[in-house]
C-alpha positions, 0 to 999 in steps of 0.5 A, a space after each residue: 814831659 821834662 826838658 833840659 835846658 832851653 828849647 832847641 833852635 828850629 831846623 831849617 834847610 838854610 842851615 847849610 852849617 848842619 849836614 855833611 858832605 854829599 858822598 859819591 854814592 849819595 849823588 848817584 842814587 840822586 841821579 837815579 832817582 832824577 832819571 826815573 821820576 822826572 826823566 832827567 839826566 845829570 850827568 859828569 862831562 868827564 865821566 864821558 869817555 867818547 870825546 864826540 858824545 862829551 862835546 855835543 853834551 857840552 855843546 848843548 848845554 851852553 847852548 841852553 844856559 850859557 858858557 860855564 865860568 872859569 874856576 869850577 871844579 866839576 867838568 872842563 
């Protein structure tokens, strides 16, 4: 076996230079899987239409880990 120039540089995933967004698609099926196997649910606060069910998840979320910061792009 022959190789070319010097030996590559070893991979590793705190490289975040190297992989690309993750597209919307990608992040559902994440979900998805998260659901099934570990029976946990990520979900958007906006993609939640009925403002009383949008509120009782933010409620509890604070509740569990605290109020989210100021200047996020995700969420309220």
């Amino acid at each position: 076996m022959r190789h070319l120039g010097p030996p590559l540089s070893p991979r590793s995933s705190l490289d975040r230079g190297t992989r690309s967004a993750t597209h919307d698609g990608e992040m559902e099926r994440m979900r998805a899987a998260a659901w099934h196997r570990h029976g946990v649910a990520a979900l958007s606060v906006l993609d939640i239409t009925d403002p009383w069910l949008r509120q009782a998840i933010i409620n509890e979320a604070t509740r569990r880990w605290g109020a989210r910061k100021a200047g996020g792009s995700h969420g309220q």
